[in-house]
N, C-alpha and C positions, 0 to 999 in steps of 0.2 A: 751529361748523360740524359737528361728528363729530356732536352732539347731534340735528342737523338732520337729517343721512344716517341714521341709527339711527331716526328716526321715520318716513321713507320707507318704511323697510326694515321695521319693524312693520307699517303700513299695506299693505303690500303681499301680508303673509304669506296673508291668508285667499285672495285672490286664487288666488297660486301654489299654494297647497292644494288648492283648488277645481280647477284646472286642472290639476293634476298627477293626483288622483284621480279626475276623471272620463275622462281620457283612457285610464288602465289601463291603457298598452304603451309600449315603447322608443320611440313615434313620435311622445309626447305634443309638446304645443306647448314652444317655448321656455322656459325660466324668466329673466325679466326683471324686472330693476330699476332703473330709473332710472341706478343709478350701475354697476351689477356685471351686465355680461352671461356667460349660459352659454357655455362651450365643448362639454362635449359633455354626456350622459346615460345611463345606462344601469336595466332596469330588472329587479329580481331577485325571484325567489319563494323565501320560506323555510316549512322544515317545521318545527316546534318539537316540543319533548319532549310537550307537552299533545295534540299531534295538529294545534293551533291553524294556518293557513296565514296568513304574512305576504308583501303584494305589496311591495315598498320599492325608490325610485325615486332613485338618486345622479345627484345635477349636481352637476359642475366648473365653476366661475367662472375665465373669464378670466386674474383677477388672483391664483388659489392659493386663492383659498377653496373649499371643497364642502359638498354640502348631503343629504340624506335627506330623502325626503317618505314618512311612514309612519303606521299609521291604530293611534289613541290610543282605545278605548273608541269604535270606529265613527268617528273622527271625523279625517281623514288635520292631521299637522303637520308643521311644518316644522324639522328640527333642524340645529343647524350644525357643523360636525367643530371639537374642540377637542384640544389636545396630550393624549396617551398614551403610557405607556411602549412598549407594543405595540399593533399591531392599530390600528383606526381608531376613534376616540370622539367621536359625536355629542349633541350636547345641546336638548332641548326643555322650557322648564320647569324642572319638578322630573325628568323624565324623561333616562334616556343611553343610545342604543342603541350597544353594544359589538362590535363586530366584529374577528375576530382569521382568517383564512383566508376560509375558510369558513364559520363558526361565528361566530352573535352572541348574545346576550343581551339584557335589556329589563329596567332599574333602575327603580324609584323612588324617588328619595330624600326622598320623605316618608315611605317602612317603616321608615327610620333608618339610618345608614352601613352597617354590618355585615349589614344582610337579604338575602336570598338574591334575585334576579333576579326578575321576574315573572310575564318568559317568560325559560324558558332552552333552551342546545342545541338552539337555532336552527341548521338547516340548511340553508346556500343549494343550491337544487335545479336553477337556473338559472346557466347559465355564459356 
């Protein structure tokens, strides 16, 4: 059964990608899945050290999960929040966008554990 729901829940990612990034604002449509409906959303702009601007949209699920939909090399993904010591940590891939206040960062962990962020000092500009 979990096997089942976890292939829904891939199937559906390009979907909510798609619809999370083309809507571009707090109003976007719902985020749905079959099994995990949204509570609410919010949708945030960060400035990064590079000058880089990041748009990143968090849903809360229902059931205590949340989510990030944030654009990976042009291409918006879906990441899921995973335990941290601080701060909030999301995971897509090889990819973990870190958030701690105000302030997040953009890993990849195929640079190798130790590498320095991608994007770093990320600053949410929106409140």
């Amino acid at each position: 059964m979990k096997t089942w729901r976890v292939a829904i829940l891939a199937a559906a990612v390009p979907a909510v990608a798609w619809a999370a990034a083309s809507s571009g604002s707090a109003s976007a449509a719902p985020l749905q899945f079959r099994h995990i409906e949204s509570k609410n959303h919010q949708t945030r702009k960060y400035t990064c050290a590079t000058g880089k601007i990041l748009q990143v949209t968090y849903w809360n699920a229902q059931n205590g999960q949340s989510f990030a939909v944030l654009p990976i090399k042009g291409t918006p993904m879906l990441f899921v929040n995973t335990i941290s010591a601080s701060g909030a940590k999301y995971q897509a891939g090889s990819y973990t966008w870190w958030t701690k206040g105000p302030r997040a960062n953009l890993y990849d962990l195929t640079s190798g554990e130790n590498a320095p962020p991608i994007l770093s000092d990320c600053v949410s500009v929106t409140r």
